[in-house]
N, C-alpha and C positions, 0 to 999 in steps of 0.2 A: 429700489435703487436703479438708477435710468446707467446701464450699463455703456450705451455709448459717451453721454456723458462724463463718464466714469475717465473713461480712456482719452477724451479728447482734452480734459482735464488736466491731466496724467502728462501727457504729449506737449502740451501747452508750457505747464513749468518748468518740464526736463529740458526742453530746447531753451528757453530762456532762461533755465538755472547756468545752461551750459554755456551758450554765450556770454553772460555775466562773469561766470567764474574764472571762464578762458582770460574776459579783462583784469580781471582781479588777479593772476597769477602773472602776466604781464605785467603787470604795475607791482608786483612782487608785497602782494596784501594776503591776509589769511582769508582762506575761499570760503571758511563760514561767514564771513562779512558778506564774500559774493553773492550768496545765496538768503543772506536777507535782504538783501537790495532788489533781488529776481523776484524775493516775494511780494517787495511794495509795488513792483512794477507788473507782478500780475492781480495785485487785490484790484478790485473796484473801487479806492483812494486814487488810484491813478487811470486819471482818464483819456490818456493818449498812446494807449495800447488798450489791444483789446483781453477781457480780466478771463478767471475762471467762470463756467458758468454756477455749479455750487460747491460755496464753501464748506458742505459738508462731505463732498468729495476728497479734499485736499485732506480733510483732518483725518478722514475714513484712513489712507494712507499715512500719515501721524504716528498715527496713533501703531502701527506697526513699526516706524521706524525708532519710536522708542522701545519699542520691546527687541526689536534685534540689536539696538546700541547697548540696551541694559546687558542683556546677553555676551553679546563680546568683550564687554569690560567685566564681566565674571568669565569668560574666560581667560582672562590675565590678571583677575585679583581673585585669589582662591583664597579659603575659607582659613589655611594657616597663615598666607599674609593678612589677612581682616586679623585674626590673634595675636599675631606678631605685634600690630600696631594699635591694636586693641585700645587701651590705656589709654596712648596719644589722643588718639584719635575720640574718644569716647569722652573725655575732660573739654580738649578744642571746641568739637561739637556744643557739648552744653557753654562753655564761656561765649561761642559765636551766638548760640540762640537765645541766651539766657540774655546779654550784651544788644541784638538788635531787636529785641522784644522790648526792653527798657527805650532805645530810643525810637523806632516806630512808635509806641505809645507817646512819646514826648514828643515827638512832632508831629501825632495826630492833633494832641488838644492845641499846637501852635496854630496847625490849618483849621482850627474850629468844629475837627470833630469829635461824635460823643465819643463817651468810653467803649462803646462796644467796636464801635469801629478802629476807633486809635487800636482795639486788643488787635481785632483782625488784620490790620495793617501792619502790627509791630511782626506777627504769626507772617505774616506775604513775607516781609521783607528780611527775615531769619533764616529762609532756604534757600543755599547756592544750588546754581544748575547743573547736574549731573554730564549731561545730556552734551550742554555748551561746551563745557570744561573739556571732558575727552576730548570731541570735536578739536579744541583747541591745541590740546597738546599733541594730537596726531599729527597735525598740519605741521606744526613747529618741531614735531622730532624730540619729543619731552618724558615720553612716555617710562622709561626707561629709569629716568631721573628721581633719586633718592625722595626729594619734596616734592615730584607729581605723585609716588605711591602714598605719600602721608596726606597730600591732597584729596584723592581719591577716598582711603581710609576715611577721612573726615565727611563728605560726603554720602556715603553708605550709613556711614552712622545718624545723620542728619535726614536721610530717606527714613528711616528707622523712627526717628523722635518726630517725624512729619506725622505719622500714622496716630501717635498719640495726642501730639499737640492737636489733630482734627477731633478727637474725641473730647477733649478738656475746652478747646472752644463752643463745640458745639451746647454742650451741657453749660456753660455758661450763656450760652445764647439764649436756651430757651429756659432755663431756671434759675439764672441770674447766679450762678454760685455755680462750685465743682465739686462731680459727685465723687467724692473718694472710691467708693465697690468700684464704679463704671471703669472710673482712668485703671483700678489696680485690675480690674478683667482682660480689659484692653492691652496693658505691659504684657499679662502674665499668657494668654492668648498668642501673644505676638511670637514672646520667648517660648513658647512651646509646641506653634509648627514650626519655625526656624530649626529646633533641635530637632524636633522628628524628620523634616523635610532631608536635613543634612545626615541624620540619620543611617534614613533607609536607602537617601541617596547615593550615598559611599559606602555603603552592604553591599550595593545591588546593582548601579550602573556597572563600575569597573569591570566587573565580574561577568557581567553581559555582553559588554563591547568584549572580553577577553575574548569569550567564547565563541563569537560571533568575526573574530581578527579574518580570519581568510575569505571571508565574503564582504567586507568592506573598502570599497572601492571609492574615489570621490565625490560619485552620484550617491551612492547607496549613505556614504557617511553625510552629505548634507540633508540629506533626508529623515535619517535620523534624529540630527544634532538640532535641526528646526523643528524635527517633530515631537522631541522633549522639549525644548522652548517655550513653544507655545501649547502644550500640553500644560506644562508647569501654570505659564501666567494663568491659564481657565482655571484650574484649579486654583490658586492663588484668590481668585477673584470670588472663589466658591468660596472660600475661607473667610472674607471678608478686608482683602487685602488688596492690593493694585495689581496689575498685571506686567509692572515694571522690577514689582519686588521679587515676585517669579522668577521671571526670563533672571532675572541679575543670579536669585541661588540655583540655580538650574545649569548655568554658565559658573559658577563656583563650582559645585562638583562636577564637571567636566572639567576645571582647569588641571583638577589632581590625577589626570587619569594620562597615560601615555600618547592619549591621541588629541590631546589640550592643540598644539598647536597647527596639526591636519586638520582637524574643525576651525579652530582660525582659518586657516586660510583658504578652505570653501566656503566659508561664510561670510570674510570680506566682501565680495561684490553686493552681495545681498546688504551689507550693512549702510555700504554706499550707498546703494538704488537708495534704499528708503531712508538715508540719512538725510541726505539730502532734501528729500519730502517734506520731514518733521521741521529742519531750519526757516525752508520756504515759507510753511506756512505761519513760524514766526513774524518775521517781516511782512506775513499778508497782513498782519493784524495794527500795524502802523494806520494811524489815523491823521493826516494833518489837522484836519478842525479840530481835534482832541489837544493837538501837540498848539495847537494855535492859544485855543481857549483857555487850557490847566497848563500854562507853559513854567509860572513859575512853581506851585508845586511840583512839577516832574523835575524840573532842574535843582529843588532841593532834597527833593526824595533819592534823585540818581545820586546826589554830591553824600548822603548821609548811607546811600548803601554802598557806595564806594569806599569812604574814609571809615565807617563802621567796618565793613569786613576786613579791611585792612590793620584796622587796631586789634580787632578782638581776635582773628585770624593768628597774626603774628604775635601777642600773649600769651593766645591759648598756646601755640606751638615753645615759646620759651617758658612758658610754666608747666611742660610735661619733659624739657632737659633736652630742645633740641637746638640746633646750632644757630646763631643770626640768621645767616644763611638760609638755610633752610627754613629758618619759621617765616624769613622780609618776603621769600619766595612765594613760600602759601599763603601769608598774605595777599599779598598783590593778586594769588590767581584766583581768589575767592570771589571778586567781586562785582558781581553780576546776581539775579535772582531769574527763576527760571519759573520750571512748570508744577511747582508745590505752589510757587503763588496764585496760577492761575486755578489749580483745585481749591484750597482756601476759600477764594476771592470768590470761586462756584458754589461752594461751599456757604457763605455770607449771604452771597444774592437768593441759594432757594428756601434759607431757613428765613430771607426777609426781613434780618436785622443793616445793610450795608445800603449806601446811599447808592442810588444807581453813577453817581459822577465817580467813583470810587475805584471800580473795575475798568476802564478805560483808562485812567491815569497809572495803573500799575503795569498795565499792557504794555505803556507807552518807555515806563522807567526801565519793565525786562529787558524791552529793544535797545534802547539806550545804551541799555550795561554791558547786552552781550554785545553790541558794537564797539564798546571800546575793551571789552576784556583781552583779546588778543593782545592788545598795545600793552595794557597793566602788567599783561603777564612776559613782555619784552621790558617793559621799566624797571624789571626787578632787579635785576644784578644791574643796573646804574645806583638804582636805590639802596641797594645794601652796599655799593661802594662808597654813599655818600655817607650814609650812617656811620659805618664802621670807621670811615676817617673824621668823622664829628665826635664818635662817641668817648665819653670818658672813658680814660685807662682803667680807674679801679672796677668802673660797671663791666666793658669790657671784659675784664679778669673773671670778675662775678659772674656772668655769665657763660662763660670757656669752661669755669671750675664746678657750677651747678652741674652742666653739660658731663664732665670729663664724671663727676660724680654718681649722675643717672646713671652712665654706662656702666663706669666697675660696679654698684649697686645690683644692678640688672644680672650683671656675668657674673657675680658673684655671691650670688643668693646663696641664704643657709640652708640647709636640707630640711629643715626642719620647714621653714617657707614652703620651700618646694613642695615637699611633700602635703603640706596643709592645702595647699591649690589644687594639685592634681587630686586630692582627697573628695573638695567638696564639688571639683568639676567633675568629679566620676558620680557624687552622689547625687548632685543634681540632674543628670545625663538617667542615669538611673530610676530617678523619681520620675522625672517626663516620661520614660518607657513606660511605667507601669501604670501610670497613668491614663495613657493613650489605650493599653490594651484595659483598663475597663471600662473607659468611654467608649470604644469601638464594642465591645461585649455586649453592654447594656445598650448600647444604644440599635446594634444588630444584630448581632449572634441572639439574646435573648426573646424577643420577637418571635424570630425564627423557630425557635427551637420551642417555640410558646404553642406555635401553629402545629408544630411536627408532634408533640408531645402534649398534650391539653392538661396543665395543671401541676405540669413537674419542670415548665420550661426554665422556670426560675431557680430550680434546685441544680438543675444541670448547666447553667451558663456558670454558676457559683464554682460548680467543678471544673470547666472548661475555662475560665478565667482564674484559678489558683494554680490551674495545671500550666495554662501559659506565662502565667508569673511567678512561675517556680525558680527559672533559670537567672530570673533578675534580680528575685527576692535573695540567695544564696549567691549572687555578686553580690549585693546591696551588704549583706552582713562579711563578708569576708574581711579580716581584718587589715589594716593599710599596711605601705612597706616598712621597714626597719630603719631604723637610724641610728648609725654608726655616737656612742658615747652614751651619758648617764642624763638624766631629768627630764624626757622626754614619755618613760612608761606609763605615766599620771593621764598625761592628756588623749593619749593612743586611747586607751583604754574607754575615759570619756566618750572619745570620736568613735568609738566602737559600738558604745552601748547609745550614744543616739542616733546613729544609722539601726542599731537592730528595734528601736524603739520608733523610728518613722516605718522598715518594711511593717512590724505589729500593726501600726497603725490602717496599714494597706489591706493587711489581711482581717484585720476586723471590719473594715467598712466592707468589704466582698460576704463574709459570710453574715456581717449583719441585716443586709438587703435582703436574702433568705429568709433569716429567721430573726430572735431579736435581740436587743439589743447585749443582754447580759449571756444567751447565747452563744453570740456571736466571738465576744471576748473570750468565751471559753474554748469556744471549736477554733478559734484561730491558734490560740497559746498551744493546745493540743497540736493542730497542723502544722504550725511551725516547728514544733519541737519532734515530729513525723521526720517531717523535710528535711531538718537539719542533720537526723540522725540517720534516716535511711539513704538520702540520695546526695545529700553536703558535697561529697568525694568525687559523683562521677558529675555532676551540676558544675564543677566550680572547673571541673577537666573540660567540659564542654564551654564553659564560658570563657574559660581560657582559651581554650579554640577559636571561639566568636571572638575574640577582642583582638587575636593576632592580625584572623582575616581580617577583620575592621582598617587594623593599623596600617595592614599592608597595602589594604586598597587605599586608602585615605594617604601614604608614602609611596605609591605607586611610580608616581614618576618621576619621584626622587631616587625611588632604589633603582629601576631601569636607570637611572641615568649613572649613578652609580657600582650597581652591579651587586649590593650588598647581601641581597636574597640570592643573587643566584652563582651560586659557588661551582666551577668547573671541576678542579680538584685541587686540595690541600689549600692554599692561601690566595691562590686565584679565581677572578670574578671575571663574569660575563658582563660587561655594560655598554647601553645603545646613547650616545649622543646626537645632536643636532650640528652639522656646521653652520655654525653662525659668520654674518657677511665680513666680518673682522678677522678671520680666523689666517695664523697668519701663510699658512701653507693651502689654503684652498686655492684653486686651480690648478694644487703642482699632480703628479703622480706620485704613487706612494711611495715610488722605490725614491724620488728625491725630497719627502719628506722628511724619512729619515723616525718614524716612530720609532722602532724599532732603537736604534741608537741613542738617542735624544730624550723618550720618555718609559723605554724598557717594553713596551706593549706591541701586539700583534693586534692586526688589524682580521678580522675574520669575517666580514659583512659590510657590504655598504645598501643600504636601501634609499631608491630614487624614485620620489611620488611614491607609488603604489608596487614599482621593480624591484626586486632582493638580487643583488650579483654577490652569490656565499664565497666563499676564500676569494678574494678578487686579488688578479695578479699585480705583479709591481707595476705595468705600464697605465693600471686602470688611474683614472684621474678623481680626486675629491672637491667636491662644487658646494657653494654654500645653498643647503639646506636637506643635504644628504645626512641620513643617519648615519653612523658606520658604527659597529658591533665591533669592540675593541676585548682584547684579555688582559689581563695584568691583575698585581696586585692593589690592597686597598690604597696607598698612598702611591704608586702609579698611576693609577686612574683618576685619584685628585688633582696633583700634578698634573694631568695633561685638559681634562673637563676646562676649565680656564683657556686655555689657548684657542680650542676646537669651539667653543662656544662664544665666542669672542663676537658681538656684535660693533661693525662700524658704526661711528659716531653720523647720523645723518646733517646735512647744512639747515642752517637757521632757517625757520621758515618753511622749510621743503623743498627752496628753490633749487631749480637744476640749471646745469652751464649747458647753454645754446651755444655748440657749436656750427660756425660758417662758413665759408668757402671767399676767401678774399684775395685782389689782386693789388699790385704794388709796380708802377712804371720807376724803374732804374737809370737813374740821373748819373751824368758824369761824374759828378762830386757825389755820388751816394759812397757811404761805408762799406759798401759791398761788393762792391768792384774790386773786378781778381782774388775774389775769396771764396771759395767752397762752404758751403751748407755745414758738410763739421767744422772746420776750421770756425766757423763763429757763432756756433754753438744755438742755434736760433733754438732750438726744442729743450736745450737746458736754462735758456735763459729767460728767455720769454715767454714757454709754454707753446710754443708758434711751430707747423709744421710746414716744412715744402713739397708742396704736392705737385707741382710740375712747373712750369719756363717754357714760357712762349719767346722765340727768338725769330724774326724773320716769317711772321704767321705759321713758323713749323712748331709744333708743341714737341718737347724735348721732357722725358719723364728724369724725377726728380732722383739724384744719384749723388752718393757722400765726395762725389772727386769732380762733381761739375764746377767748370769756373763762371761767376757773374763776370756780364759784360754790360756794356752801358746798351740803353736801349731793350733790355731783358723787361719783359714783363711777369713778374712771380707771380704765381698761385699758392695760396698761403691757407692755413684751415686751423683752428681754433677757435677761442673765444674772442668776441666784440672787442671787450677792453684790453686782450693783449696784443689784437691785432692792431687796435688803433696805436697801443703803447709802442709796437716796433717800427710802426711806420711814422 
């Protein structure tokens, strides 16, 4: 890699991203548009600038800034909201891919291509772009927003069915048919570093950052936080996965950790630098001859993945019980195709089933989409106003009451549910463990131990692999919790004796790899019935052990925010909030906030960046994005968590008010003559202030008792349009 190059590259787009974007926020557009437009203007398509030298520099760069975007959107979509929305999002997903897989196919065979293509086309045009979509809602201030998180949700999940759907194409490509083993290796593969990763991650990270609290500082924490990052994606990549899948869970368990939002916020500049890269080099990829040549397929390709995600978007979301609203929203914000279509599309070209015109017309429909996504995703609340004053009243009702339905549903679940979920989510959690620890066994520990010991290495991993599946095995049978009334002893029971009939299962395959197979059934029945009777009691204290820490790390900075683990004395909790920029007494001092009065709690801490001021007195002042360490009880600290955390609603778009410096000549007939500054209220009514009065070339500072006189020239400071409004 020609290193200068590299950099001059580098230098090349950022100055012209920047310039670009500068116009683009002036003209009050979203700056992801800015920065595909910087990219058409630095590819080699435009020839009245001078372009990058190679494009494989730009992507070099890419291809980072999606692994730090994937990242920061796991660190604010953690792994219990992915649960929370689970369901929604997991049904959406399939009705979006399921939905524009049928029509890509159907308007492949319209453009005359074969089926295998029409397959690979309908597979392009089934994944929204992760990448775009944040992008998008960062700019516009969305983020926050009930239907960006179900957005988002859907997304993840659709990253997730990418990885399969590349498997189930490809096996069609080269064998004409799908291999059931391959796709179910591939799910089951997927599902099973996802749990481990999540895992060991929320074991072991929390617990590290904990211990390591006093020597992390902002250098030191972004150094970390990047250096699991992209630790994760290599590994990721080792696995057989993306390196975007990585960074994204690697940024999930850091989102549940206390320092979720300190890593935010040394990680945004980094996410910009290279965000910005990855959009560029979209926009390099515009072709006009392509856009000339394939104009009207791209113009029906764009119109069908527009009006596609749009239908199937908003279905999928009112067929999981969510509101118009929020489903016309996700809608609208889906519809664009990203960078799954261009893996696919890569994907087609090297197995050599895809027409070479094929992958330039997709390039052309991603740009297209994500240029007008911004705007789709501002049409939305006209669109759902249009709708819901169209829609019929009794559909209307039907949908308010399916809605109203889900919820009490949801909240209302029978214990007997409940408990059947957490039941088979413990057992399956369980089977992955034990799982992983004989794959990892056999696949290294016994080797090993093959070389240290010649001849017995197999007898002894058998040992060393029951001995580490002891503590799982005796979770694994433990029986589930109780349920308050009568008919439920039958199935308990059942759900008992097939968790103790899958751990059997575990322990006969371990000691039947030893010896054989009718052996093995015996020495396991034996060892199990050891295990249960000798060590049941202190295994299941230990496991309880293991599963508190787990929980507590994995609620970590929900209990810090609440206090709930850490009990001062008798009914009082210690707990550290965040001021948020809504919050409504930030910038006052404590003593005239008034906690004390108002929410019952004492304030015992405030930490600023990386500063702790411990009892801080009444005159100190609270600034948003200060923690402060409050006491109180448990519904004191509810009560006030809401207020202190209060984030401002930012303006549409991102735009900020330019304030300027204007002057106004004082006409004999002005309204303002022999009036005083208060007396006519300029600052309440206009938003306008007086910043000084020039009288006779003496400037005269601006004072609530000055009288206007004719010939006064005012100095006036605010915004454009209410300066021109007063004048």
């Amino acid at each position: 890699m020609n290193i200068e190059s590299l950099i001059t590259d580098l230098a090349f787009i950022l100055l012209l991203g920047a310039v670009v974007t500068v116009v683009f926020k002036r003209m009050r557009q979203p700056v992801v548009l800015g920065y595909i437009v910087a990219g058409f203007l630095a590819s080699p398509n435009f020839t009245y600038l001078p372009s990058v030298t190679t494009s494989e520099n730009i992507e070099f760069w890419a291809q980072i800034g999606i692994i730090v975007l994937l990242f920061s959107l796991g660190l604010e979509f953690s792994f219990k909201k992915l649960v929370r929305a689970g369901g929604s999002a997991i049904v959406t997903a399939l009705i979006i891919v399921a939905g524009m897989m049928c029509a890509g196919i159907a308007v492949g065979h319209a453009l005359h291509f074969n089926f295998i293509n029409s397959l690979f086309l309908g597979g392009m045009l089934s994944m929204s772009s992760t990448t775009i979509i944040i992008k998008a809602f960062t700019d516009m201030g969305l983020r926050q927003q009930k239907f960006a998180s179900q957005v988002l949700a859907v997304l993840i999940v659709e990253d997730l069915f990418a990885v399969v759907m590349m498997v189930i194409l490809s096996s069609i490509a080269i064998n004409n048919t799908v291999e059931g083993s391959e796709m179910l290796m591939s799910v089951g593969k997927l599902v099973f570093f996802l749990v481990i990763w999540f895992l060991v991650g929320v074991y072991v990270l929390p617990s590290l950052l904990g211990a390591c609290r006093r020597y992390l500082n902002s250098e030191t924490l972004l150094i970390v936080s990047m250096g699991l990052c992209l630790g994760m994606a290599v590994f990721s990549v080792a696995c057989g996965f993306s390196m975007a899948l990585g960074a994204f869970v690697m940024g999930s368990i850091l989102a549940g950790t206390s320092y979720a939002e300190s890593i935010e916020h040394v990680v945004t500049p980094v996410k910009d630098l290279f965000g910005s890269v990855f959009f560029i080099s979209v926009g390099m990829m515009v072709q006009p001859a392509i856009l000339a040549e394939y104009w009207m397929p791209i113009l029906i390709l764009s119109a069908v993945v527009i009006a596609g995600m749009i239908i199937f978007g908003t279905f999928g979301m009112l067929i999981t019980g969510q509101t118009l609203r929020v489903a016309i929203r996700s809608g609208f914000s889906l519809t664009q195709i990203g960078e799954f279509a261009f893996i696919i599309a890569t994907l087609g070209m090297s197995l050599g089933v895809l027409v070479p015109s094929l992958y330039p017309i997709v390039v052309a429909v991603s740009v297209i989409t994500t240029f007008t996504t911004p705007y789709f995703i501002k049409m939305s609340l006209p669109a759902y106003g249009f709708v819901e004053r169209h829609l019929p009243g009794r559909l209307r009702f039907l949908i308010e009451r399916y809605h109203e339905q889900g919820e009490h549903d949801q909240a209302a679940g029978s214990p007997w549910s409940r408990l059947l979920g957490r039941y088979i989510r413990r057992t399956l959690i369980y089977c992955i463990i034990l799982l992983a620890i004989v794959v990892v066994c056999a696949g290294f520990a016994e080797p090993v131990l093959e070389r240290w010991v010649p001849g017995h290495g197999r007898l002894l991993n058998m040992v060393l692999t029951l001995l580490l599946m002891s503590p799982f095995l005796i979770a694994l049978l433990s029986t589930p919790g109780k349920i308050q009334g009568k008919g439920h002893d039958v199935p308990r029971i059942v759900l008992t004796v097939f968790r103790a009939l899958i751990a059997l299962v575990f322990v006969v395959n371990v000691v039947a790899r030893a010896y054989s197979a009718r052996g093995g059934i015996i020495a396991a029945v034996l060892a199990t019935l050891a295990v249960i009777v000798l060590f049941s009691r202190r295994l299941s204290l230990y496991m309880g052990r293991m599963e508190e820490k787990f929980f507590d790390n994995l609620n970590e900075r929900d209990l810090r925010r609440s206090g709930k683990n850490n009990t001062v004395v008798h009914d009082l909790h210690l707990a550290y909030m965040r001021v948020g920029s809504g919050c409504a007494f930030a910038g006052e001092r404590l003593m005239d906030s008034n906690l004390r009065r108002r929410y019952g709690v004492n304030a015992v801490s405030i930490q600023r960046g990386f500063r702790t001021i411990p009892i801080p007195g009444g005159r100190q002042r609270i600034f948003p994005g200060d923690v402060i360490g409050v006491i109180g009880t448990d519904e004191q600290i509810a009560a006030l968590l809401p207020a202190v955390e209060a984030e401002a609603q930012p303006a549409a778009g991102g735009a900020q008010a330019d304030i300027e410096l204007s002057s106004v000549l004082l006409s004999f007939n002005s309204p303002l003559i022999n009036q005083t500054p208060s007396s006519v209220s300029l600052r309440d009514k206009y938003d306008v202030l007086v910043v000084a009065v020039s009288r006779n070339d003496t400037f005269i500072d601006s004072d609530p008792g000055l009288v206007f006189a004719p010939g006064d020239i005012v100095w006036l400071a605010g915004t454009k349009e209410n300066i021109q409004r007063l004048k």
